[in-house]
PyMOL commands that place a pseudoatom at each C-alpha (Angstrom):
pseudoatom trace, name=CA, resn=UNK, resi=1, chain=A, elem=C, hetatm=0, pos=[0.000, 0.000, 0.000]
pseudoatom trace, name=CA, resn=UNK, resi=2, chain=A, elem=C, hetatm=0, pos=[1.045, 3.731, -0.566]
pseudoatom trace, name=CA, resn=UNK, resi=3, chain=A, elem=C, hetatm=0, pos=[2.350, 5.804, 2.361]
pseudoatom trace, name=CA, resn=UNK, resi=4, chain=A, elem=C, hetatm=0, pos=[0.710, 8.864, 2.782]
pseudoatom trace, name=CA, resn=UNK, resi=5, chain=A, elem=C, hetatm=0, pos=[2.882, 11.777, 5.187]
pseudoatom trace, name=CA, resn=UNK, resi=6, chain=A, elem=C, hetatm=0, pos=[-0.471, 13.100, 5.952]
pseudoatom trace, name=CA, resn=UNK, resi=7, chain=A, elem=C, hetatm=0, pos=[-1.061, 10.272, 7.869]
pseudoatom trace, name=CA, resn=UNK, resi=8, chain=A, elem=C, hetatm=0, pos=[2.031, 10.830, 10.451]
pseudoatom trace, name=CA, resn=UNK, resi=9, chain=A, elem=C, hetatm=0, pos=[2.982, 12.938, 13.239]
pseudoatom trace, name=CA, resn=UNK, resi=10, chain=A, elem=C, hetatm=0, pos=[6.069, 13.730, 14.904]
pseudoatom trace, name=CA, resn=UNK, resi=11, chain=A, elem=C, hetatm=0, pos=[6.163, 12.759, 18.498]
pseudoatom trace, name=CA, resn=UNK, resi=12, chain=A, elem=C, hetatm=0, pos=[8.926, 15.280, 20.116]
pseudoatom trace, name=CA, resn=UNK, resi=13, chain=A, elem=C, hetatm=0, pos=[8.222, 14.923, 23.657]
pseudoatom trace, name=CA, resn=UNK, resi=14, chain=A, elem=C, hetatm=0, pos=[11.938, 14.648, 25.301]
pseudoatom trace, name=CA, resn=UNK, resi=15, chain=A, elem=C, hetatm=0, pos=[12.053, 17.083, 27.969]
pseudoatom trace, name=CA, resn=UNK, resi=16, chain=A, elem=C, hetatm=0, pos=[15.822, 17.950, 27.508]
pseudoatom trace, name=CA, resn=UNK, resi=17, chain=A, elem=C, hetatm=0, pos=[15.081, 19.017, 23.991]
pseudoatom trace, name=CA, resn=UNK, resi=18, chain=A, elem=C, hetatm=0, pos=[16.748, 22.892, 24.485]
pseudoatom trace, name=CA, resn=UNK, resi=19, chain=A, elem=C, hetatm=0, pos=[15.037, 25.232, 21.858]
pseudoatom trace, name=CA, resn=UNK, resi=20, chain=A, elem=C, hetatm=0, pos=[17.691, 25.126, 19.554]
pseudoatom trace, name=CA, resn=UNK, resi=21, chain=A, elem=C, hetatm=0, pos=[17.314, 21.497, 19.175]
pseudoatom trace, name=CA, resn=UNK, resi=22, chain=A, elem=C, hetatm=0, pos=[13.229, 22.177, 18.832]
pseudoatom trace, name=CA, resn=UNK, resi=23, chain=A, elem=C, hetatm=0, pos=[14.143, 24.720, 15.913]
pseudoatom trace, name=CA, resn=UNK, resi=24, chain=A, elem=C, hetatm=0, pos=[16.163, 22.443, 14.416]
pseudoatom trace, name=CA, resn=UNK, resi=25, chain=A, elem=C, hetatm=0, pos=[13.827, 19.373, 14.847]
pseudoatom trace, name=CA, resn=UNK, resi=26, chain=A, elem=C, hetatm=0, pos=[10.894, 21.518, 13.288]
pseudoatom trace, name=CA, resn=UNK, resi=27, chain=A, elem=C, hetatm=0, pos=[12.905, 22.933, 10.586]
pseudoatom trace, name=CA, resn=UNK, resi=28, chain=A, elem=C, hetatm=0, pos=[13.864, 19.689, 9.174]
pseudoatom trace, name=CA, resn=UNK, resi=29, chain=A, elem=C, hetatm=0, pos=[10.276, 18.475, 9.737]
pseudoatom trace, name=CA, resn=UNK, resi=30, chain=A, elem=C, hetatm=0, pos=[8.338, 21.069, 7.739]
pseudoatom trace, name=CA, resn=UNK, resi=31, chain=A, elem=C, hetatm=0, pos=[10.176, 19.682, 4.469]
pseudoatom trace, name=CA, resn=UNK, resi=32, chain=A, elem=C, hetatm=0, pos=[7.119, 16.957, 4.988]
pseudoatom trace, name=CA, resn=UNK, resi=33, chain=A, elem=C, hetatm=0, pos=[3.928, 17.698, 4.953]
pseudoatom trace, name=CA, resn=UNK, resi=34, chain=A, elem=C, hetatm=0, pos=[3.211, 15.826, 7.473]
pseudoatom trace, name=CA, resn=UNK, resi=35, chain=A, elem=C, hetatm=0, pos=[-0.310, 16.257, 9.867]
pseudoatom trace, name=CA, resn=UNK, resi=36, chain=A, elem=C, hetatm=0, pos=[1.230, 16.999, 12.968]
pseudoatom trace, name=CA, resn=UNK, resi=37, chain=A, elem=C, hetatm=0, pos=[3.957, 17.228, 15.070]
pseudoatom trace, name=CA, resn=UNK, resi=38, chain=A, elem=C, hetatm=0, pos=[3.539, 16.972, 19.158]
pseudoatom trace, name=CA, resn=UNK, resi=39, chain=A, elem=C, hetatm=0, pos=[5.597, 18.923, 21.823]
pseudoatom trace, name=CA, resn=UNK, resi=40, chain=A, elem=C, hetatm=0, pos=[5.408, 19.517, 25.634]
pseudoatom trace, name=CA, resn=UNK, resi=41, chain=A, elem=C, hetatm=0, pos=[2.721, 21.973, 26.459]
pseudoatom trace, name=CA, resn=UNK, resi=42, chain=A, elem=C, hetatm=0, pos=[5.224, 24.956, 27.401]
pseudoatom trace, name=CA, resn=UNK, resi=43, chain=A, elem=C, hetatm=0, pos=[6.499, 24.413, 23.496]
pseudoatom trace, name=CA, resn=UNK, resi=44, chain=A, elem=C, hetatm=0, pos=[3.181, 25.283, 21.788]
pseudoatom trace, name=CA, resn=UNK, resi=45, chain=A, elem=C, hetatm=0, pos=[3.485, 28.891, 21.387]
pseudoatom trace, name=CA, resn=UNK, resi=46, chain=A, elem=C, hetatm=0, pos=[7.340, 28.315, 19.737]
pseudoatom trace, name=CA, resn=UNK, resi=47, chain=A, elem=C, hetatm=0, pos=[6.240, 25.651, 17.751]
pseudoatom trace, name=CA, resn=UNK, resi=48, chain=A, elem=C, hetatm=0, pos=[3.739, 27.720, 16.285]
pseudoatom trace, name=CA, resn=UNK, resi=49, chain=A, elem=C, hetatm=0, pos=[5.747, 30.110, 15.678]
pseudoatom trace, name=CA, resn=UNK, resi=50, chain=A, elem=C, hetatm=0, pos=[8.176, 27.909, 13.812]
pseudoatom trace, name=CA, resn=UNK, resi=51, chain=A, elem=C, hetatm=0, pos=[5.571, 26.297, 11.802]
pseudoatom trace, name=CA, resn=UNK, resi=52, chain=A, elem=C, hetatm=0, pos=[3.652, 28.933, 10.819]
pseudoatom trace, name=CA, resn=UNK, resi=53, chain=A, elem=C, hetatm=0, pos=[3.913, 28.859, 7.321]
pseudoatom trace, name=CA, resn=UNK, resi=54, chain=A, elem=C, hetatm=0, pos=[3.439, 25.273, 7.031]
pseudoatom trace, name=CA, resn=UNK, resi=55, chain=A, elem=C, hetatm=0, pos=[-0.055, 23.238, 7.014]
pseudoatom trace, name=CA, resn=UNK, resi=56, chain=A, elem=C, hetatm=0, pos=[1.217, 21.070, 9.876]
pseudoatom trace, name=CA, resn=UNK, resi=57, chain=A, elem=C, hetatm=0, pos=[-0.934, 21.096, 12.948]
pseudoatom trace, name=CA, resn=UNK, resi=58, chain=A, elem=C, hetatm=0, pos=[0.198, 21.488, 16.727]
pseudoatom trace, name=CA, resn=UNK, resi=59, chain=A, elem=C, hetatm=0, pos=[-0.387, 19.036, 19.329]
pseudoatom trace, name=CA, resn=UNK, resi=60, chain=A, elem=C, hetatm=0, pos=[0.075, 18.636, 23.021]
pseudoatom trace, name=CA, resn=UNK, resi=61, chain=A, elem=C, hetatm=0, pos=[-1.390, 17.003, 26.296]
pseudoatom trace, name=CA, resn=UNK, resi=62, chain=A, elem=C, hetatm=0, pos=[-2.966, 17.851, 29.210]
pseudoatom trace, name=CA, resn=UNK, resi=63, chain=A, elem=C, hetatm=0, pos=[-1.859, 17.323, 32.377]
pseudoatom trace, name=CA, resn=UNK, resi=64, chain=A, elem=C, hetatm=0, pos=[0.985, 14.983, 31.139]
pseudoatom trace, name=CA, resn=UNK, resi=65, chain=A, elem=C, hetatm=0, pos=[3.018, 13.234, 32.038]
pseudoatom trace, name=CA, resn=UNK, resi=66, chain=A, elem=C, hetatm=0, pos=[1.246, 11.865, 35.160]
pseudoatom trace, name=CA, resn=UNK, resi=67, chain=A, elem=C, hetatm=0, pos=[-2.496, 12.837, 34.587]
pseudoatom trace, name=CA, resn=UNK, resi=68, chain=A, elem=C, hetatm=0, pos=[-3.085, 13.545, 38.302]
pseudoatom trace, name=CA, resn=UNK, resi=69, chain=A, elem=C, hetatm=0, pos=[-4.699, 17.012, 37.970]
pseudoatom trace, name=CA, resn=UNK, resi=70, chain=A, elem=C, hetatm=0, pos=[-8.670, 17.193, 39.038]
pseudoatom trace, name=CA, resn=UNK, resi=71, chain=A, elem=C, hetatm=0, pos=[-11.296, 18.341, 36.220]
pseudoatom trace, name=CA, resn=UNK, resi=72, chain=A, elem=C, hetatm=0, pos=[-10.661, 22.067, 36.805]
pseudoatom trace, name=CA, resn=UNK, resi=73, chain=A, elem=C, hetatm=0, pos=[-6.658, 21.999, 36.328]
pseudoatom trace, name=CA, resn=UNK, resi=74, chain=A, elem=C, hetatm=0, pos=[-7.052, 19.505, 33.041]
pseudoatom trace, name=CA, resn=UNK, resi=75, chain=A, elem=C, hetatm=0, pos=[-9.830, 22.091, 31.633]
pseudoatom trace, name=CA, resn=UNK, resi=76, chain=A, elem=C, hetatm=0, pos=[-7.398, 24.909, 32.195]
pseudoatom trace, name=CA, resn=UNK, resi=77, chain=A, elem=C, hetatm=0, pos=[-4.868, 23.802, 30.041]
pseudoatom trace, name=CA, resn=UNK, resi=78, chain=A, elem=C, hetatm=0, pos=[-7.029, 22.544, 27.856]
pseudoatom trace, name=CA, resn=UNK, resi=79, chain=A, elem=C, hetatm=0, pos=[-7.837, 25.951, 27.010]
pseudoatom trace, name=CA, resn=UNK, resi=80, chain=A, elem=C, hetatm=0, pos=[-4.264, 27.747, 27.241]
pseudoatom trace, name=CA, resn=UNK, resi=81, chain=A, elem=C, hetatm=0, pos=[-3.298, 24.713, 24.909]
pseudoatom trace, name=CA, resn=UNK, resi=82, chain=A, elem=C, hetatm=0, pos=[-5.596, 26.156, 22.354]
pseudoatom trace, name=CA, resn=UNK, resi=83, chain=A, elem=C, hetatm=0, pos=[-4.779, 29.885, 22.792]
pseudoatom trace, name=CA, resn=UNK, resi=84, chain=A, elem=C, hetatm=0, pos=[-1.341, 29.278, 22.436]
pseudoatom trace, name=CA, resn=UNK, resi=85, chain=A, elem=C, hetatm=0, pos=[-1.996, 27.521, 19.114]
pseudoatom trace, name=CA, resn=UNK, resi=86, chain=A, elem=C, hetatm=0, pos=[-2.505, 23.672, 19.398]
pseudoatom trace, name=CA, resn=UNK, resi=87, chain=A, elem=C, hetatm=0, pos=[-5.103, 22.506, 17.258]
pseudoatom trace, name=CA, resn=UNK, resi=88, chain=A, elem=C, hetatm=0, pos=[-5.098, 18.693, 18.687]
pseudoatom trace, name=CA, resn=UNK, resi=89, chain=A, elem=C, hetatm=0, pos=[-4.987, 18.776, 21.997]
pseudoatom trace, name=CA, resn=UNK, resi=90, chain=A, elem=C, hetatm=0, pos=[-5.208, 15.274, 24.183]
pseudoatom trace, name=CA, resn=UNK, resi=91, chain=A, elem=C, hetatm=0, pos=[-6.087, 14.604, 27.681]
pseudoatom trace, name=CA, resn=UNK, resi=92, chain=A, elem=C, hetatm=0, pos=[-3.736, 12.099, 30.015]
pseudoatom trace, name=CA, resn=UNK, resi=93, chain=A, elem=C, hetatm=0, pos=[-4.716, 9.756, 32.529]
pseudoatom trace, name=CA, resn=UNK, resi=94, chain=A, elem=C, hetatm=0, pos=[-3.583, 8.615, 35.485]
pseudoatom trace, name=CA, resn=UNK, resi=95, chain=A, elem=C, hetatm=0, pos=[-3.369, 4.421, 35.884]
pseudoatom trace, name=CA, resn=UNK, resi=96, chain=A, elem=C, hetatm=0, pos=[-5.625, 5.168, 38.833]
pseudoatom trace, name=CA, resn=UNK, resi=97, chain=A, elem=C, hetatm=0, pos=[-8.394, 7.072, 37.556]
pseudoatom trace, name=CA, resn=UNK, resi=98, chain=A, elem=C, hetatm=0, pos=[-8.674, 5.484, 34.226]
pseudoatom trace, name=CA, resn=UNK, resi=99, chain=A, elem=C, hetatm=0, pos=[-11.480, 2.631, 34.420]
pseudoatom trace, name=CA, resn=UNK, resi=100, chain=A, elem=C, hetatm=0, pos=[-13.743, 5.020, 37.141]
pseudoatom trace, name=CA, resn=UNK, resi=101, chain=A, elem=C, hetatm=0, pos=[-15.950, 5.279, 34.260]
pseudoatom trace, name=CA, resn=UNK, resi=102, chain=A, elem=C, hetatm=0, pos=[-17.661, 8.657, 36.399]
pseudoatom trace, name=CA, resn=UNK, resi=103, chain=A, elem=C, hetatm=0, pos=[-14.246, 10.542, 36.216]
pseudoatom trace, name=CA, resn=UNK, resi=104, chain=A, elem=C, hetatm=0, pos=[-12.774, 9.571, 32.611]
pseudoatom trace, name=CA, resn=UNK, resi=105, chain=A, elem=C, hetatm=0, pos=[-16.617, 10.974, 31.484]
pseudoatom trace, name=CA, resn=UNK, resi=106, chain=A, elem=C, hetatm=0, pos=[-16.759, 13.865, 33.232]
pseudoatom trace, name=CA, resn=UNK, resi=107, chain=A, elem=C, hetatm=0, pos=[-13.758, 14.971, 32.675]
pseudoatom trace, name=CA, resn=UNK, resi=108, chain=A, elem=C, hetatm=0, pos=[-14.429, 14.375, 28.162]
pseudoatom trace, name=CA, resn=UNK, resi=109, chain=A, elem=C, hetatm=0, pos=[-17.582, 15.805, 28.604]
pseudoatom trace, name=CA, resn=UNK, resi=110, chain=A, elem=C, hetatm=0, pos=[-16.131, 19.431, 30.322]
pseudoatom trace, name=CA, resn=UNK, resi=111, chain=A, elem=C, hetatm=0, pos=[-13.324, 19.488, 28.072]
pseudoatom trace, name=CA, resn=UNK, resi=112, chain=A, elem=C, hetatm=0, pos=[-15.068, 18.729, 24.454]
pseudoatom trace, name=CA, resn=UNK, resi=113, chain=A, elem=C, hetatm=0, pos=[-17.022, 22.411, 24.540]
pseudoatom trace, name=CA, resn=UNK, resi=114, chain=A, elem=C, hetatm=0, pos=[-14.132, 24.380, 25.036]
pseudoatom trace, name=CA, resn=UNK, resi=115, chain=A, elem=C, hetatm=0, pos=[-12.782, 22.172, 21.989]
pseudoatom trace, name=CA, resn=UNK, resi=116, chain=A, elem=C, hetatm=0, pos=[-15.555, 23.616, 19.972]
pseudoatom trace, name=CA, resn=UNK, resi=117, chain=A, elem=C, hetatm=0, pos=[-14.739, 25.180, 16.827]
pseudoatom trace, name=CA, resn=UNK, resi=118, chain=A, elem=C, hetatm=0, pos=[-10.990, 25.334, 17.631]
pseudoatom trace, name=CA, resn=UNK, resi=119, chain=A, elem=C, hetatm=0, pos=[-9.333, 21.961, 17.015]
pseudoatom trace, name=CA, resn=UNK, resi=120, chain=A, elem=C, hetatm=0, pos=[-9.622, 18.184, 17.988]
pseudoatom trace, name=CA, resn=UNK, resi=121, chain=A, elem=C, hetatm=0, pos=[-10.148, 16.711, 21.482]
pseudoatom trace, name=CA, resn=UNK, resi=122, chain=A, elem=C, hetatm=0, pos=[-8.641, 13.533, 22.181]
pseudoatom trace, name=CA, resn=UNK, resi=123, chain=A, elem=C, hetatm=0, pos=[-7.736, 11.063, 24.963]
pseudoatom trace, name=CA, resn=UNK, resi=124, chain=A, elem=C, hetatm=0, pos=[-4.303, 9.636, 25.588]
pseudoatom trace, name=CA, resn=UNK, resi=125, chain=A, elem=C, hetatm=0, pos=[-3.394, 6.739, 26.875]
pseudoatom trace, name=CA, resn=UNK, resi=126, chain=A, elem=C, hetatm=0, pos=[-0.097, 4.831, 27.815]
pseudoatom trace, name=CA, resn=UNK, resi=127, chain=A, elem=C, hetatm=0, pos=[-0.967, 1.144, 26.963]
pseudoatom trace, name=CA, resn=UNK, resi=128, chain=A, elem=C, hetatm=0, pos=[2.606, 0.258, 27.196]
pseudoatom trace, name=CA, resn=UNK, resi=129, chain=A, elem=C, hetatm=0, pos=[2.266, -1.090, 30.620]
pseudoatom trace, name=CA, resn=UNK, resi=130, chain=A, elem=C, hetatm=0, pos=[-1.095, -2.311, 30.781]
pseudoatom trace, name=CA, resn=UNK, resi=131, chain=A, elem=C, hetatm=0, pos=[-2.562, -5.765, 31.477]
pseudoatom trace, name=CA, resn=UNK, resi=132, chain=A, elem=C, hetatm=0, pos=[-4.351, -7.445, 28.320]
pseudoatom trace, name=CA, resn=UNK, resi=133, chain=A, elem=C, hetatm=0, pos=[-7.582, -7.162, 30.902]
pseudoatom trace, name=CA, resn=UNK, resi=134, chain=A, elem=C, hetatm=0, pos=[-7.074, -3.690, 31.624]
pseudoatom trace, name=CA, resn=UNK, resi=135, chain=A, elem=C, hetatm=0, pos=[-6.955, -2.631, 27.786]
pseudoatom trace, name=CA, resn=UNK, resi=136, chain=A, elem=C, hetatm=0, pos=[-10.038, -4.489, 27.165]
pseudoatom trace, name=CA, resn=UNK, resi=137, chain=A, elem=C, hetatm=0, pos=[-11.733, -2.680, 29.737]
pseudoatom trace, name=CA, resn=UNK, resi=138, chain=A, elem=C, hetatm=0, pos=[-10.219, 0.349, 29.107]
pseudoatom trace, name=CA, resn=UNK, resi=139, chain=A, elem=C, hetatm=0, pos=[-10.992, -0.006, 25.334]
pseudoatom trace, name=CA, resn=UNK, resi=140, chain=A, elem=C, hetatm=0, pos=[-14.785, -0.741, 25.884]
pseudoatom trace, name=CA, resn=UNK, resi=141, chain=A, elem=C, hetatm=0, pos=[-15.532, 2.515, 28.442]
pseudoatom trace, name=CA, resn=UNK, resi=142, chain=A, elem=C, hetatm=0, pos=[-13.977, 4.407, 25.589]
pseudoatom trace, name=CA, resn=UNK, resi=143, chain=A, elem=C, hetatm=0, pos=[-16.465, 3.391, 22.876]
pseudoatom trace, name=CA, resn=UNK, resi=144, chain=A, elem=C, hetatm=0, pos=[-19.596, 3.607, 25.968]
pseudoatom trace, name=CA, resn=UNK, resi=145, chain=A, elem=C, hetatm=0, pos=[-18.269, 7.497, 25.844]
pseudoatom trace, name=CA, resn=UNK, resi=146, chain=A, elem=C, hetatm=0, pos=[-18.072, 7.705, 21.997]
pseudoatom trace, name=CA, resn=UNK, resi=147, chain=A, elem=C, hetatm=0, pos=[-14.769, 9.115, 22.176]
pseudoatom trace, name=CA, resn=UNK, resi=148, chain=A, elem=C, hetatm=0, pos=[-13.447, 10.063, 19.031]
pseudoatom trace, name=CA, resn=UNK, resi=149, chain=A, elem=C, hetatm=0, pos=[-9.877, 10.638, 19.000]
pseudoatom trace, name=CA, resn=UNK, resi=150, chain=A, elem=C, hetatm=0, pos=[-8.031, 8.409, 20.933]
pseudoatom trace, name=CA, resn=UNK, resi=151, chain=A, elem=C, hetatm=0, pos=[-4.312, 7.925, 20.712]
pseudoatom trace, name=CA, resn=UNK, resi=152, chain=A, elem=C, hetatm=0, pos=[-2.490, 5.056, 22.696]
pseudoatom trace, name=CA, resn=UNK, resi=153, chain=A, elem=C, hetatm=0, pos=[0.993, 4.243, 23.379]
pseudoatom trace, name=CA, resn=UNK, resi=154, chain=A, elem=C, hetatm=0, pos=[4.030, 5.939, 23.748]
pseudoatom trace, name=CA, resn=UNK, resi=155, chain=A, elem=C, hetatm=0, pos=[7.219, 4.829, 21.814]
pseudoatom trace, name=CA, resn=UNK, resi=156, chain=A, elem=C, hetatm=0, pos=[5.071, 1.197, 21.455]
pseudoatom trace, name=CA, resn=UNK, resi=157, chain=A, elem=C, hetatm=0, pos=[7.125, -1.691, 19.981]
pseudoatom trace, name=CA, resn=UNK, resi=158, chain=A, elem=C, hetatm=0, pos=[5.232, -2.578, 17.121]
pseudoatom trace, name=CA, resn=UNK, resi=159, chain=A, elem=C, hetatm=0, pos=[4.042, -6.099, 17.904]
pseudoatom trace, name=CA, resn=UNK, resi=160, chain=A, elem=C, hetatm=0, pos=[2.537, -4.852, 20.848]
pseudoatom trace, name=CA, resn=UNK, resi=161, chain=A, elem=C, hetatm=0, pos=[0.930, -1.609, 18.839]
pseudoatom trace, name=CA, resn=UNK, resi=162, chain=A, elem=C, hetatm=0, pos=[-0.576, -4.414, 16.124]
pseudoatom trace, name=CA, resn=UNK, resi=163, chain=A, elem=C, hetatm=0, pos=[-2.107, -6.018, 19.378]
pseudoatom trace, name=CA, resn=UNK, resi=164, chain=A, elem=C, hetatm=0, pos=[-3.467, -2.943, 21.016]
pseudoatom trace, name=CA, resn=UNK, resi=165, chain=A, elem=C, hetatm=0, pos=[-4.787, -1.966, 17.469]
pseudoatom trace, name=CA, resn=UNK, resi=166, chain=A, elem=C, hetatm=0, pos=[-6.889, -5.509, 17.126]
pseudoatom trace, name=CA, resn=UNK, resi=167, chain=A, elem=C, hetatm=0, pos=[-7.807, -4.969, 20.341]
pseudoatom trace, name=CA, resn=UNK, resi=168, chain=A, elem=C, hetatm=0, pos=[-9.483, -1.852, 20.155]
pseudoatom trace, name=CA, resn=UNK, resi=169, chain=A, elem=C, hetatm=0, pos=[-11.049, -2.470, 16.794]
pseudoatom trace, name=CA, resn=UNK, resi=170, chain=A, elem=C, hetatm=0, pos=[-12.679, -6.073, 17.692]
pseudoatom trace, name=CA, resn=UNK, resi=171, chain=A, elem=C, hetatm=0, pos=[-14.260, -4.334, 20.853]
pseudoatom trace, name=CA, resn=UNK, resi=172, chain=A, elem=C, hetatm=0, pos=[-16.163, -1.920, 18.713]
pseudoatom trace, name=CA, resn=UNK, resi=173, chain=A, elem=C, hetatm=0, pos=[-13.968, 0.792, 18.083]
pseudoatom trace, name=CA, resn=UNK, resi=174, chain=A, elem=C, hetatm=0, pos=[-14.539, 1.065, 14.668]
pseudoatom trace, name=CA, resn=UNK, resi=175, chain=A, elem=C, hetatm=0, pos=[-15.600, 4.613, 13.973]
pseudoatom trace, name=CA, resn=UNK, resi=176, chain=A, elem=C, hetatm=0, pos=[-13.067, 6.554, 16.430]
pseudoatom trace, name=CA, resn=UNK, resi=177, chain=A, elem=C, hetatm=0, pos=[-10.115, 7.635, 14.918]
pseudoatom trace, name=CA, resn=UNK, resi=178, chain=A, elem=C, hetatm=0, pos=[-6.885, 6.047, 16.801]
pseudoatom trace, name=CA, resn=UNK, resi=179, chain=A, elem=C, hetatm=0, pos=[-3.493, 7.373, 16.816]
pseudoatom trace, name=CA, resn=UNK, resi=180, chain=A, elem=C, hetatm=0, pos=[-1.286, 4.595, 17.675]
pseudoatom trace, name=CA, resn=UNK, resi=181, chain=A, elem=C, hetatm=0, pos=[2.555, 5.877, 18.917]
pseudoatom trace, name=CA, resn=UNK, resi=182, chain=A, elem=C, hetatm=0, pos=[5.280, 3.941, 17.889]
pseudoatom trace, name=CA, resn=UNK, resi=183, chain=A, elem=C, hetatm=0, pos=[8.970, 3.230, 18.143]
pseudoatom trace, name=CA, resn=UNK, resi=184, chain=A, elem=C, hetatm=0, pos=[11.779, 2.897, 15.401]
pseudoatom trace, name=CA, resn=UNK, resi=185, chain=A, elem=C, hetatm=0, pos=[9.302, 1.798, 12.434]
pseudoatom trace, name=CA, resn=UNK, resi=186, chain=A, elem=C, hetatm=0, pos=[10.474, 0.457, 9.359]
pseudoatom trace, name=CA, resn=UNK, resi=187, chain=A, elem=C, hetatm=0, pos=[8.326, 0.953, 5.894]
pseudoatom trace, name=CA, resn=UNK, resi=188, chain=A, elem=C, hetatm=0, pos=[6.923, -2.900, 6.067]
pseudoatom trace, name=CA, resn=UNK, resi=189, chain=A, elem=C, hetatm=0, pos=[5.746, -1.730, 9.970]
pseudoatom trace, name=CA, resn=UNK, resi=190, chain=A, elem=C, hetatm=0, pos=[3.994, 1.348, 8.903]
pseudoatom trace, name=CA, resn=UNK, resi=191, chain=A, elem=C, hetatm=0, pos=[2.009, -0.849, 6.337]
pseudoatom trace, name=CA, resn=UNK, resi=192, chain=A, elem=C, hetatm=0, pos=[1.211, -3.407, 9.067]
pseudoatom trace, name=CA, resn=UNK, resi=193, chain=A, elem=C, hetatm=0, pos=[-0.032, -0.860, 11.424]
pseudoatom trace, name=CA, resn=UNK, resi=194, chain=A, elem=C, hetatm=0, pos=[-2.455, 0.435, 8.934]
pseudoatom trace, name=CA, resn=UNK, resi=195, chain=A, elem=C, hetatm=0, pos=[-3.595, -2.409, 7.583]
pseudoatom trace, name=CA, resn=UNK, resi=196, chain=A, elem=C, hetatm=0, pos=[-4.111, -3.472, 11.926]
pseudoatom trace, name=CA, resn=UNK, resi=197, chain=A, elem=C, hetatm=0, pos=[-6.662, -0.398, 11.865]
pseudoatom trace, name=CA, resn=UNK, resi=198, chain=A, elem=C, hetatm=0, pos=[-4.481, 2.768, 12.158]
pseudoatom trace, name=CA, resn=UNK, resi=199, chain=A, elem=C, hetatm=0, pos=[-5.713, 5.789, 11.356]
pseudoatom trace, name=CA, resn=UNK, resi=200, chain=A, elem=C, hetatm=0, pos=[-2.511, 8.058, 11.974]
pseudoatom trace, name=CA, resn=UNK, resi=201, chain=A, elem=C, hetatm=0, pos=[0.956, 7.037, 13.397]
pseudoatom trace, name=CA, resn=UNK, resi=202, chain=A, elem=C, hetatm=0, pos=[2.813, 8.655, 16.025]
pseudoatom trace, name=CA, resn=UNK, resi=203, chain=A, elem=C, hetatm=0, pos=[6.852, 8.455, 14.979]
pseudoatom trace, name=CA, resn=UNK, resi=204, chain=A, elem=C, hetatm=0, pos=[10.123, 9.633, 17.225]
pseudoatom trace, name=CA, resn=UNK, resi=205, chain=A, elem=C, hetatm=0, pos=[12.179, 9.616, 15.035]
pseudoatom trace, name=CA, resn=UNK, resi=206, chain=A, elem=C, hetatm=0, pos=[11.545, 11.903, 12.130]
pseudoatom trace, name=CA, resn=UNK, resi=207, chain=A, elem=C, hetatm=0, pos=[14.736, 11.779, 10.604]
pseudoatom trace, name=CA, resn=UNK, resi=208, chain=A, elem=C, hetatm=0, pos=[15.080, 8.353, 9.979]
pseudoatom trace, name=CA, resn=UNK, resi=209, chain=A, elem=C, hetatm=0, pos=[11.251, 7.885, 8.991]
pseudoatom trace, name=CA, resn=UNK, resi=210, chain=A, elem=C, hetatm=0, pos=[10.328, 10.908, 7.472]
pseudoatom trace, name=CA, resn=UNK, resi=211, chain=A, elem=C, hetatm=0, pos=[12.843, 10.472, 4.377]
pseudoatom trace, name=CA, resn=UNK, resi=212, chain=A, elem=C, hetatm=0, pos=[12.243, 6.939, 3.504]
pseudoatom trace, name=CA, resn=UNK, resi=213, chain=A, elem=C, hetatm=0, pos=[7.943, 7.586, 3.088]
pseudoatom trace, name=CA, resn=UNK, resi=214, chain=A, elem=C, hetatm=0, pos=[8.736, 10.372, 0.951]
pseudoatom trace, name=CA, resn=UNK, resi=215, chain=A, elem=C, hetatm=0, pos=[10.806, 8.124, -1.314]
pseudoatom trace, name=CA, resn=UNK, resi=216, chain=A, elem=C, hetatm=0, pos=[8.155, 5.801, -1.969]
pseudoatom trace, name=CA, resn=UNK, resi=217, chain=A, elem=C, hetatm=0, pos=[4.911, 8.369, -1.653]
for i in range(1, 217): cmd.bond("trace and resi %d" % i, "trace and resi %d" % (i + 1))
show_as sticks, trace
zoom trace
């Protein structure tokens, strides 16, 4: 099958990235046109500012790493995510709080109006270390909430993002739109993740990836 770049985004999330290196990063990233690229949420505004004559949207998360924060603190930044230019903007978690069906729903249903007319709302979460029972669970409260962004993993190996993928699908996930996050892809794993039920693909490493689809798009 033919790989499309709008169908990737650029996972830069490494908090020792200085600015320079985030310059440099973007610069060599807006040669693609790619759909997004993701940075930490105190990046936003330069991001923007970097891509701002490119079509490539911003992303961030709320409340990430950890996902602790109560509804009022993840609905904050949910909205000085947007003003400072993110146009996909996903929640985070915490392990603890995840399957109390009461506080995952809440929590979507205050944040998607203030994503109203200004980009895509989204929930993130970090199947890496999760039991196969867990995800299923997980993975079914999500479609009861008819979530429709949802992006899982971070840096996943890609047998386990083909099995998270399957997962999700065969429990009725069919019409949300998943972001799976992945690490060190070759062109034969890109093609397997789609064909698994991808939507988009999270990627780390741009400069390794990035050249290679363009070859063959």
């Amino acid at each position: 099958m033919e790989l499309e770049l709008e169908k990737f985004s650029v996972m830069l999330l490494d908090p020792t990235l200085t600015d320079q290196m985030l310059k440099e990063e973007l610069l060599f990233i807006k040669q693609f046109p790619i759909r997004a690229v993701f940075v930490l949420p105190y990046q936003v505004k330069r991001a923007k500012q970097l891509l701002a004559d490119s079509q490539i949207q911003i992303g961030s998360f709320v409340d990430y790493p950890f996902g602790m924060g109560t509804v009022a603190k993840k609905a904050f930044e949910t909205g000085q995510l947007y003003r400072d230019g993110a146009t996909i903007v996903q929640t985070t978690f915490e392990p603890e709080n995840m399957f109390i069906e009461k506080h995952v729903k809440q929590t979507y249903e205050a944040l998607e109006p203030i994503s109203f007319g200004v980009g895509r709302l989204g929930l993130v979460f970090n199947t890496r270390e999760m039991l196969e029972a867990e995800k299923e669970r997980l993975f079914k409260q999500m479609i009861r909430f008819s979530v429709k962004n949802v992006s899982l993993g971070m840096d996943l190996p890609i047998e386990a993002a083909i099995y998270d993928l399957g997962m999700f699908r065969s429990s009725g996930g069919g019409r949300a739109i998943i972001q799976i996050n992945v690490k060190a892809p070759t062109l034969l794993d890109l093609e397997l993740l789609f064909q698994a039920g991808a939507d988009y693909i999270g990627i780390s490493n741009p400069r390794e990836v990035l050249p290679l689809i363009a070859k063959w798009t």
